[in-house]
TORKOL-4160 file (C-alpha; in steps of 0.2 Angstrom, whole numbers, padded with zeros to 4 digits, m for minus):
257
<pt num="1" X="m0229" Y="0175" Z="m0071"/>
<pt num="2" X="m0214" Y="0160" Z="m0070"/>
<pt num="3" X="m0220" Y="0156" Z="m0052"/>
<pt num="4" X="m0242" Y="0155" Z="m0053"/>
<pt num="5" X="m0248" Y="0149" Z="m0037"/>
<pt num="6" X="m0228" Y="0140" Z="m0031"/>
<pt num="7" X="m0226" Y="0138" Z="m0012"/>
<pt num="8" X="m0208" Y="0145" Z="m0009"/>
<pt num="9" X="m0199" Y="0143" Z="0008"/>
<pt num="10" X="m0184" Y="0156" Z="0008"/>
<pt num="11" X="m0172" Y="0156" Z="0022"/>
<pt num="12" X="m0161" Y="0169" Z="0026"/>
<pt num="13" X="m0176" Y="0183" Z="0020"/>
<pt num="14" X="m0172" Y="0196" Z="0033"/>
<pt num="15" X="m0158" Y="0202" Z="0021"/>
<pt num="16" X="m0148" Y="0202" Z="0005"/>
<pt num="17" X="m0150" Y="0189" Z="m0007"/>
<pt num="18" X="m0164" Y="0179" Z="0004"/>
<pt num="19" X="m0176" Y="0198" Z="0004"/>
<pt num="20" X="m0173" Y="0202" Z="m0012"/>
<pt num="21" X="m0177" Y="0182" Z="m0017"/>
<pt num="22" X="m0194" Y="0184" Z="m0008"/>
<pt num="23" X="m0199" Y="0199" Z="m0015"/>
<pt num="24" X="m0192" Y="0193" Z="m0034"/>
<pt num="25" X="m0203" Y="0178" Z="m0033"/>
<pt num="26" X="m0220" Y="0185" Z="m0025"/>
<pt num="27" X="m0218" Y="0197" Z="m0040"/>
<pt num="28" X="m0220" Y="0182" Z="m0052"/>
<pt num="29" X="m0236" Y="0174" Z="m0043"/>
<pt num="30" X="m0227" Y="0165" Z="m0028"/>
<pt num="31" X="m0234" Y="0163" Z="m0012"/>
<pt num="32" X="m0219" Y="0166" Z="0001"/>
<pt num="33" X="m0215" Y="0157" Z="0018"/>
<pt num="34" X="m0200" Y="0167" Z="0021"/>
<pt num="35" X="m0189" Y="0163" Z="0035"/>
<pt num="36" X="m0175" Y="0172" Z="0047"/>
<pt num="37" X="m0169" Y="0170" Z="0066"/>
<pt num="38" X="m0172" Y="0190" Z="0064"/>
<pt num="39" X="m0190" Y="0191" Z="0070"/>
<pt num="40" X="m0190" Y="0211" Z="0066"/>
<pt num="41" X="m0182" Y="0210" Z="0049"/>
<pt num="42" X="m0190" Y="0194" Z="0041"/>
<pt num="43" X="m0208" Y="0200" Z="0046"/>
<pt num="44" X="m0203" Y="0217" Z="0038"/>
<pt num="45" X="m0200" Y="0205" Z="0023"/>
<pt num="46" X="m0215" Y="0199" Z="0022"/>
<pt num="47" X="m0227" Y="0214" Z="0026"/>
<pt num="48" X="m0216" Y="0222" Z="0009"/>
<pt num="49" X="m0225" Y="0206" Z="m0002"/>
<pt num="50" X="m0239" Y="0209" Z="0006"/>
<pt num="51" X="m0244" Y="0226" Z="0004"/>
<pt num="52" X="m0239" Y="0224" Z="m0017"/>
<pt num="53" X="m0255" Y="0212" Z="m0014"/>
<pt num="54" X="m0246" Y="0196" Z="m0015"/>
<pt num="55" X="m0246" Y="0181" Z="m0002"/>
<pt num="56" X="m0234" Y="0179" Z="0013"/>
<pt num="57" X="m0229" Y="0174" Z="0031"/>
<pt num="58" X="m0216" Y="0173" Z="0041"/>
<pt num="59" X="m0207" Y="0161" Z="0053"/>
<pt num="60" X="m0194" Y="0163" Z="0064"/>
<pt num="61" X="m0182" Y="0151" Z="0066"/>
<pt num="62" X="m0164" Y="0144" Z="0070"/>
<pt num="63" X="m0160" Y="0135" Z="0053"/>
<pt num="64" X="m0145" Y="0124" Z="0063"/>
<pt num="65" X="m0158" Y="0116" Z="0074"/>
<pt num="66" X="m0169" Y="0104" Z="0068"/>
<pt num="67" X="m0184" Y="0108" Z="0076"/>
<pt num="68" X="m0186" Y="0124" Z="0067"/>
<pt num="69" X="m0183" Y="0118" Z="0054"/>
<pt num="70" X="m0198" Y="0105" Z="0054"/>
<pt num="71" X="m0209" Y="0118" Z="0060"/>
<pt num="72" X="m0205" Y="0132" Z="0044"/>
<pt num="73" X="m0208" Y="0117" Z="0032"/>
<pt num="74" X="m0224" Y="0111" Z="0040"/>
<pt num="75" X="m0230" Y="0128" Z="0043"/>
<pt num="76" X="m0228" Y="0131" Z="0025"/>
<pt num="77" X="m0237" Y="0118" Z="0020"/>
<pt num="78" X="m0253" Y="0121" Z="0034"/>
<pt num="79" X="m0254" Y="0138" Z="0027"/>
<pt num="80" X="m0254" Y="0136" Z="0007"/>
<pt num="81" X="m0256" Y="0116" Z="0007"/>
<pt num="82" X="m0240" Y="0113" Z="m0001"/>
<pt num="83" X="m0222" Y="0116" Z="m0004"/>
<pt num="84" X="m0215" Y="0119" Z="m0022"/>
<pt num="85" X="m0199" Y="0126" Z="m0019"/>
<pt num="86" X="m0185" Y="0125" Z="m0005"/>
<pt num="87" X="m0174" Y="0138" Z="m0005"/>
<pt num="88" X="m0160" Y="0135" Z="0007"/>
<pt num="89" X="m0151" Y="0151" Z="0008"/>
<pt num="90" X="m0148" Y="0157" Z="0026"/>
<pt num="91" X="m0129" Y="0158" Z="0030"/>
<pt num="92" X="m0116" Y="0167" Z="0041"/>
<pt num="93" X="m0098" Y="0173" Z="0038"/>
<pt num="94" X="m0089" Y="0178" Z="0054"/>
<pt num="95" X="m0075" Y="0190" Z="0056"/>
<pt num="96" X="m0067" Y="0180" Z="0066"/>
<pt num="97" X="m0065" Y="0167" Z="0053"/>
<pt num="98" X="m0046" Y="0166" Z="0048"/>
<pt num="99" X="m0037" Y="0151" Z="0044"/>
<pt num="100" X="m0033" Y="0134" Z="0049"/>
<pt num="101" X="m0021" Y="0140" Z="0062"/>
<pt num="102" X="m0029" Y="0153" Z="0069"/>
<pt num="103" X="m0048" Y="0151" Z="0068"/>
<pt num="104" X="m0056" Y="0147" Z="0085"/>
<pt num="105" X="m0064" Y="0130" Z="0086"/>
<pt num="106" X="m0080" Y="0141" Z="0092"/>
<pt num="107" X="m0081" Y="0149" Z="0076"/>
<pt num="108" X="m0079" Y="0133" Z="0064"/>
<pt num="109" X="m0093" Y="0126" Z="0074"/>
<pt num="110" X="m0105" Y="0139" Z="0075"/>
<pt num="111" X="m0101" Y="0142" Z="0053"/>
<pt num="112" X="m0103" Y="0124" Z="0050"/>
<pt num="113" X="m0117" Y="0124" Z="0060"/>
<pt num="114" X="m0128" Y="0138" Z="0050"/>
<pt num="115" X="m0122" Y="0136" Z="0033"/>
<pt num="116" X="m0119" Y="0117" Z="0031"/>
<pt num="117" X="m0130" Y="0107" Z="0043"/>
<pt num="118" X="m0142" Y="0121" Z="0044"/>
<pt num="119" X="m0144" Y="0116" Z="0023"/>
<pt num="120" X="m0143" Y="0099" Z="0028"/>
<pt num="121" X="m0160" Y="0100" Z="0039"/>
<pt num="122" X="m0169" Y="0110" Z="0026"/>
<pt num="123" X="m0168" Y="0098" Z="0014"/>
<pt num="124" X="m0170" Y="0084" Z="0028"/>
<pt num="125" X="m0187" Y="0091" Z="0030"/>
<pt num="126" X="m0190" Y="0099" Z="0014"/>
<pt num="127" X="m0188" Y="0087" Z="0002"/>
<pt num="128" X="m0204" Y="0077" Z="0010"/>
<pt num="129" X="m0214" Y="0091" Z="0008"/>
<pt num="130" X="m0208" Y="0091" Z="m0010"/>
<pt num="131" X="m0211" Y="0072" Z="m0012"/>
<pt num="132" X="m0230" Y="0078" Z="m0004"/>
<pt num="133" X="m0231" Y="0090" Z="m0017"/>
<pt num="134" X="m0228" Y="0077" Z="m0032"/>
<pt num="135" X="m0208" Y="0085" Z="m0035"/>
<pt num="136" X="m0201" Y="0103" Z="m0034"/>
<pt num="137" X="m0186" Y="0115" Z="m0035"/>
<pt num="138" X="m0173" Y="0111" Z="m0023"/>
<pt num="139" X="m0160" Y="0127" Z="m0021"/>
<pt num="140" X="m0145" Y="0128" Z="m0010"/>
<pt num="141" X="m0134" Y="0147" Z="m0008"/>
<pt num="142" X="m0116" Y="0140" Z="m0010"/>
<pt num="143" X="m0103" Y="0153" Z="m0015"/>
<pt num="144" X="m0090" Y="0154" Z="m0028"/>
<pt num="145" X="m0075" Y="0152" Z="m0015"/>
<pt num="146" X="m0082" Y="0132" Z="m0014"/>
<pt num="147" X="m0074" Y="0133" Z="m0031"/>
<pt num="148" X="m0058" Y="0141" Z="m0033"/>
<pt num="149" X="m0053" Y="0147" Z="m0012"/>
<pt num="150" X="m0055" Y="0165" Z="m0007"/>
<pt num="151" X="m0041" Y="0178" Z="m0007"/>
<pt num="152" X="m0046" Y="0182" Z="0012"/>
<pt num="153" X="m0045" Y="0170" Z="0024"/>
<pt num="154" X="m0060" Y="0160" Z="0030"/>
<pt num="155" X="m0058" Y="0145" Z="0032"/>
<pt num="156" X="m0075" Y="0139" Z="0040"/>
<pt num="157" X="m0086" Y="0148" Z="0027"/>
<pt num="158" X="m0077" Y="0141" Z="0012"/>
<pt num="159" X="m0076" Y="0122" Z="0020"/>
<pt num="160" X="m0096" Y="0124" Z="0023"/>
<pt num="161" X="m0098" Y="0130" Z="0007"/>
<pt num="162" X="m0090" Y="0116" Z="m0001"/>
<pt num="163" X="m0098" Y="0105" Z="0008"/>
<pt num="164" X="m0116" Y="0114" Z="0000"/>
<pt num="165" X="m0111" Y="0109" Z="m0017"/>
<pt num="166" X="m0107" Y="0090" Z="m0013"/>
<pt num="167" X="m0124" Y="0088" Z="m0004"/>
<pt num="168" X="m0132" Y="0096" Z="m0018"/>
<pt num="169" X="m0125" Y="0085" Z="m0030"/>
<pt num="170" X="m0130" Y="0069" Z="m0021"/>
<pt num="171" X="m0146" Y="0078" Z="m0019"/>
<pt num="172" X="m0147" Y="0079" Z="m0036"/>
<pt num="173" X="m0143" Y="0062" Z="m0042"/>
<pt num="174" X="m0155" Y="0053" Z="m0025"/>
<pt num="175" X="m0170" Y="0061" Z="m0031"/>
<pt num="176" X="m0169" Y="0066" Z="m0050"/>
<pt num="177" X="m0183" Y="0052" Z="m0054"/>
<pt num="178" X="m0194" Y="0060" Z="m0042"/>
<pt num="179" X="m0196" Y="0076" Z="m0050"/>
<pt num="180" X="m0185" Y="0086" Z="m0038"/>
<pt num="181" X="m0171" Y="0095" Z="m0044"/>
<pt num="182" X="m0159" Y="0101" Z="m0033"/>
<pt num="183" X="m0145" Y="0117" Z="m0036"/>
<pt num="184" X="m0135" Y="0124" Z="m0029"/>
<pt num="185" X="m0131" Y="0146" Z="m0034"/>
<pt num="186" X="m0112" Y="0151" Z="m0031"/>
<pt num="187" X="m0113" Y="0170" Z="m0028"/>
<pt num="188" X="m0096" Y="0179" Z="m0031"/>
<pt num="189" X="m0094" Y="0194" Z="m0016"/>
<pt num="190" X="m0108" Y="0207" Z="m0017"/>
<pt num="191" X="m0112" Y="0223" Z="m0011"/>
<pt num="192" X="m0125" Y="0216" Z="0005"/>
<pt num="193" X="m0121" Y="0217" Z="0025"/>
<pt num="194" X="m0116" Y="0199" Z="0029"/>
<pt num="195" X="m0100" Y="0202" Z="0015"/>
<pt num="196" X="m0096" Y="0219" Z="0020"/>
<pt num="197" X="m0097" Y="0217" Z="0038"/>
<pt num="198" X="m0082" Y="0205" Z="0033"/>
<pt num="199" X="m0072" Y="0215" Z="0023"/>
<pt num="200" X="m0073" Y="0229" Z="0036"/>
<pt num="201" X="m0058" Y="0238" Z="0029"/>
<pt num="202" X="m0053" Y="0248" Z="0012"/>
<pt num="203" X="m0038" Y="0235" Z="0010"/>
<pt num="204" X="m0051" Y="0219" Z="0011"/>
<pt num="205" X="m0061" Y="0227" Z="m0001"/>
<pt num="206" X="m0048" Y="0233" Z="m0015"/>
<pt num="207" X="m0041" Y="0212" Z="m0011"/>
<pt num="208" X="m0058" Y="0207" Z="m0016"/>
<pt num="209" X="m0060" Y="0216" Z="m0032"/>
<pt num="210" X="m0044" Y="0217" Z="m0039"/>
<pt num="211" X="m0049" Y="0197" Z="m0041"/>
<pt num="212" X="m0067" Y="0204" Z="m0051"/>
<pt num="213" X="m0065" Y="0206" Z="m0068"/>
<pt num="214" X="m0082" Y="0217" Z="m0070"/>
<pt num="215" X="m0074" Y="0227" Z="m0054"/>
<pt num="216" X="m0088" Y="0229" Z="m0046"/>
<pt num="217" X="m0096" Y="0220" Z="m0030"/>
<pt num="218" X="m0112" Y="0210" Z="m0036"/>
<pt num="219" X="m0131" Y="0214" Z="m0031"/>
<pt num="220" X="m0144" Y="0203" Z="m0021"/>
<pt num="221" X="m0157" Y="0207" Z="m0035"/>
<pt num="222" X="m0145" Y="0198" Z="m0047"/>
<pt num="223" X="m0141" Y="0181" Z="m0038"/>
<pt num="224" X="m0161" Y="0185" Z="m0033"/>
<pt num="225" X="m0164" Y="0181" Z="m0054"/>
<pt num="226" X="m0153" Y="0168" Z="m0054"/>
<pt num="227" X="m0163" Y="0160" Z="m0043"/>
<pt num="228" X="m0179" Y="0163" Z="m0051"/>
<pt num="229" X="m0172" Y="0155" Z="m0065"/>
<pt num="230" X="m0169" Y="0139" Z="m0054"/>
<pt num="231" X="m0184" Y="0139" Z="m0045"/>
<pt num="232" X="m0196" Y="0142" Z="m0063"/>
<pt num="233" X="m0198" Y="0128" Z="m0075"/>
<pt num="234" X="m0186" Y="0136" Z="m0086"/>
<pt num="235" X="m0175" Y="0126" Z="m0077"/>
<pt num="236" X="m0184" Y="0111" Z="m0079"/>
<pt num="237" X="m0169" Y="0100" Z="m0087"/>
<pt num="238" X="m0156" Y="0108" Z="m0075"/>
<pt num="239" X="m0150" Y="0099" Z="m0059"/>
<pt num="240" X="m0134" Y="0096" Z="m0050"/>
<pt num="241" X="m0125" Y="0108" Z="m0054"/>
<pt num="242" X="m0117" Y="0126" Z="m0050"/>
<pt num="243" X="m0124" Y="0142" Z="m0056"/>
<pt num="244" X="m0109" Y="0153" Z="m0054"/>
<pt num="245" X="m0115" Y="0172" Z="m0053"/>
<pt num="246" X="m0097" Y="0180" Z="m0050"/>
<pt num="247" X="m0094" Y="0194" Z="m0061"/>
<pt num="248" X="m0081" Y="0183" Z="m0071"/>
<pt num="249" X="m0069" Y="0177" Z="m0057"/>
<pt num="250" X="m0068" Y="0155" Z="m0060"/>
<pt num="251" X="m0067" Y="0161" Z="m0078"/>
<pt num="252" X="m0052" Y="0175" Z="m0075"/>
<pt num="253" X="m0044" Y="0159" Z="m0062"/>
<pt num="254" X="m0049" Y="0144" Z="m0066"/>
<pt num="255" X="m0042" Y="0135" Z="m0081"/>
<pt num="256" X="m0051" Y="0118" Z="m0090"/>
<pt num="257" X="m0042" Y="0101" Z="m0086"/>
C-alpha cells in the first residue's frame, strides 16, 4: 500500500484522469473524497471504491466558486479527520476556444474560471487543511501545451494552464518548510471525453498525433500513476516542478537553452 490511511480530495472524479485517479489511489489504502459539478457521475465514482471495500464520498461542487470549495475541503476533513492530499484536477476545454481573435470573451471567462481560479480556490482552502494535517501532497492537472502551445487553437485552456504551473511553483517555494509539496502533472492529449469532444473531427485528431512520437493518444490510468507517484512519499524530495507525461512530445519539440 503507497497510500495507508491518506485522505485524498480529487476533483474532476466524474471522469477521465480524476475517476481513474480515485479509484488508483483507494486501491493503494486511500480513503477518497472525490469531487465533480456532475452529481450522477462523481457518486458512480465513489460507489465503484466502495463496493472493492475501500473508503469514499462524494461532493458535488462548482470548483470556480469558492463556497464550494470550502465546503469539499471541510467535509473531507469532518468525514475522515484530515486531509493528506489535494488533488486539484478538475478542468474544461471548450470547442468554442479558438484564438486570440476569435475566441468569445464568454468562453476565456468561463476557461479561466474552471481551470485557473478554480485551482486557485483549492489550494486557498486546501492548503489549510494540509497545514492541519502537519504537511501533505499538493497536485495541480496542468497540460503539456503550458509548455511548448498546442497545434490546435485554444487559446483559453492553454493560458489557464500556464498559469497552473506558475501557481504551483510559487506554491512550491511558499510552503516547502512546511511539509507541503506542491506539483503540478502536464498530461500530453489522451484518449478521454473532455479531449475528444475537442478534437471532434478525423483532421483534429491526425493534427494531434502527427505531433506524438509514441502515435498514440494517452490513457487516464497512466496520468492516474503519475499521480500516484506524486501523491506517495516516493515523491517525498520532489516539488515545484512539472511531470510531463506526453508520449515524447517537449522531447521531439522542445530543444535545451
Amino acid at each position: 500500500m503507497r497510500l495507508p490511511e491518506r485522505v485524498c480530495l480529487i476533483t474532476g472524479a466524474g471522469s477521465g484522469i480524476g475517476r481513474e485517479t480515485a479509484l488508483l489511489f483507494a486501491s493503494e489504502g486511500a480513503y477518497v473524497v472525490a469531487v465533480d459539478l456532475n452529481e450522477s457521475a462523481v457518486s458512480e465514482t465513489a460507489q465503484m471504491i466502495n463496493d472493492t471495500g475501500a473508503d469514499a464520498v462524494f461532493v458535488t461542487a462548482d470548483v470556480s466558486q469558492p463556497q464550494d470549495c470550502e465546503h469539499m475541503v471541510a467535509h473531507a476533513e469532518e468525514r475522515f479527520g484530515a486531509l493528506h492530499v489535494m488533488f486539484n484536477n478538475a478542468g474544461i476545454m471548450l470547442s468554442e476556444d479558438g484564438d486570440a481573435v476569435g475566441t468569445d470573451d464568454a468562453i476565456w471567462d468561463k476557461t479561466i474560471d474552471v481551470n485557473l481560479k478554480g485551482v486557485f480556490l483549492g489550494c486557498k482552502y486546501g492548503i489549510p487543511a494540509l497545514q492541519r494535517a502537519g504537511g501533505g501532497s499538493l497536485i495541480n492537472t496542468a497540460s503539456f501545451v503550458a509548455l511548448m502551445g498546442a497545434a490546435t487553437p485554444q487559446i483559453a485552456y492553454t493560458a489557464s494552464k500556464g498559469g497552473v504551473l506558475a501557481m504551483t511553483r510559487e506554491l512550491a517555494v511558499l510552503h516547502a518548510r512546511e511539509n507541503i509539496r506542491a506539483n503540478a502533472i502536464c498530461p500530453g492529449p489522451l484518449r478521454t471525453e473532455l479531449l475528444m469532444k475537442f478534437l471532434d473531427t478525423e483532421q483534429k485528431k491526425q493534427r494531434r498525433l502527427v505531433h506524438i512520437p509514441m502515435g498514440r493518444f494517452g490513457e487516464a490510468k497512466e496520468i492516474a500513476a503519475a499521480a500516484l507517484f506524486l501523491a506517495s512519499d516516493e515523491s517525498s524530495f520532489v516539488t515545484g516542478t512539472e511531470l510531463v507525461v506526453d508520449g515524447g512530445i517537449r522531447a521531439a519539440y522542445v530543444t535545451p537553452e
